[in-house]
C-alpha beads as a LAMMPS data file, in Angstrom:
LAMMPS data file: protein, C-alpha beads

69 atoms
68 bonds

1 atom types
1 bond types

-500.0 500.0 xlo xhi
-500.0 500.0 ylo yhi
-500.0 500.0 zlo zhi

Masses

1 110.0

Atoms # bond

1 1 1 -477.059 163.824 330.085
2 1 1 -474.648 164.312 332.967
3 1 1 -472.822 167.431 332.925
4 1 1 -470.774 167.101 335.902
5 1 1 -467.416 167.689 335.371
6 1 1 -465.701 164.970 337.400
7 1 1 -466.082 161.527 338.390
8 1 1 -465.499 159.105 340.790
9 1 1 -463.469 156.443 341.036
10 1 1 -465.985 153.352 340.616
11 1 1 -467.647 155.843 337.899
12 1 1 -464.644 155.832 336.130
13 1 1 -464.115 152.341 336.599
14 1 1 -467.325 151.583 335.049
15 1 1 -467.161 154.008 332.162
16 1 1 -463.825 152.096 331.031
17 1 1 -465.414 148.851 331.557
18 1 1 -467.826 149.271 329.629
19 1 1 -465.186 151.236 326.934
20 1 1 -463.332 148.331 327.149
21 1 1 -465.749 145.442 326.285
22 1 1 -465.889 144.566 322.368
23 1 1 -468.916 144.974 320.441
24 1 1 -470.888 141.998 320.409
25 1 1 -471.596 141.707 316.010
26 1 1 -473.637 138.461 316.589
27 1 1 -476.507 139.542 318.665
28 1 1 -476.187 143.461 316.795
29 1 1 -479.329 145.183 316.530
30 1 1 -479.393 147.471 313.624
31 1 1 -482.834 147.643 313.235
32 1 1 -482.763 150.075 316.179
33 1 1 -480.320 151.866 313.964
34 1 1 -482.698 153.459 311.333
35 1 1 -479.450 155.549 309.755
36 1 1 -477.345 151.963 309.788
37 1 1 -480.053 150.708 307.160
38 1 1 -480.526 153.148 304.703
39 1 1 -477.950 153.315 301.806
40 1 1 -475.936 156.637 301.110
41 1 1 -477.450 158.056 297.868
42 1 1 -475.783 161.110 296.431
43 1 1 -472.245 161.319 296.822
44 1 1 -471.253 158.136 295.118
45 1 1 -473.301 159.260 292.067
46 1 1 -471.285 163.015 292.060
47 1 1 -468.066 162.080 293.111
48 1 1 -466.529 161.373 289.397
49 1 1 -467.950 164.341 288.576
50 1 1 -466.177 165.998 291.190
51 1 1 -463.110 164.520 289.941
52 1 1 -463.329 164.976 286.453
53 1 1 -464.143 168.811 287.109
54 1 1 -461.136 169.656 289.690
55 1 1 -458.765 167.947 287.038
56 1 1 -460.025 169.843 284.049
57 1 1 -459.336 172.978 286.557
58 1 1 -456.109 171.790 287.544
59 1 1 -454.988 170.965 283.627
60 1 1 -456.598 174.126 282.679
61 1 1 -454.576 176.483 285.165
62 1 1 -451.710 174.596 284.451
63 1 1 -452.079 175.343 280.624
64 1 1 -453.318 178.680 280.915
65 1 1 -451.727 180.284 284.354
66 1 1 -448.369 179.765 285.716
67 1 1 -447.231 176.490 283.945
68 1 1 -445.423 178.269 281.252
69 1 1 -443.168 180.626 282.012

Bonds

1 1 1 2
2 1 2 3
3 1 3 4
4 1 4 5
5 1 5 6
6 1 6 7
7 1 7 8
8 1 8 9
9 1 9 10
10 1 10 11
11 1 11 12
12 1 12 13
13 1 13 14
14 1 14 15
15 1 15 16
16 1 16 17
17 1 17 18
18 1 18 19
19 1 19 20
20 1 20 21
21 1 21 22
22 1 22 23
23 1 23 24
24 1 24 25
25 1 25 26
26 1 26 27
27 1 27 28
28 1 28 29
29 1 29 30
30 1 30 31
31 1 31 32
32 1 32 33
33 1 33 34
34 1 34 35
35 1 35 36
36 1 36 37
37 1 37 38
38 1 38 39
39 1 39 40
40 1 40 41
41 1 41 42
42 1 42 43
43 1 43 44
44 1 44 45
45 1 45 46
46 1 46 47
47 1 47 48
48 1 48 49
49 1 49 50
50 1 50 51
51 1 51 52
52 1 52 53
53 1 53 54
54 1 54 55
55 1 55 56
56 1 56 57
57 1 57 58
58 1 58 59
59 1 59 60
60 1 60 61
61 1 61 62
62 1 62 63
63 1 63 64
64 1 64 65
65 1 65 66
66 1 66 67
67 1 67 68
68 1 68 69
């Protein structure tokens, strides 16, 4: 890893060249991408509960805290 703190000019140059080019999807490689192939488990399956639970908190402090005055 280079840890220098400045660049040159042609380095420069080169690091936006190559910042600049678009990502080539036809000739994409994601088999050297382990984490690109393997499918998220676990949040997808929670997240409704999530949802459901913060909205039974939210109705319930509404109902029981400051929502009737």
């Amino acid at each position: 890893m280079d840890t220098r703190e400045s660049k040159t000019p042609e380095e420069v140059k080169e690091h936006l060249r190559n910042e600049l080019i678009p990502e080539d999807y036809e000739t994409s490689e994601p088999e050297s991408q382990p984490e690109a192939k393997t499918p998220s488990d676990g949040i997808h399956k929670v997240l409704p509960l999530i949802i459901i639970g913060v909205g039974i908190l939210v109705v319930a402090l509404l109902y029981f805290g400051g929502g009737a005055d």
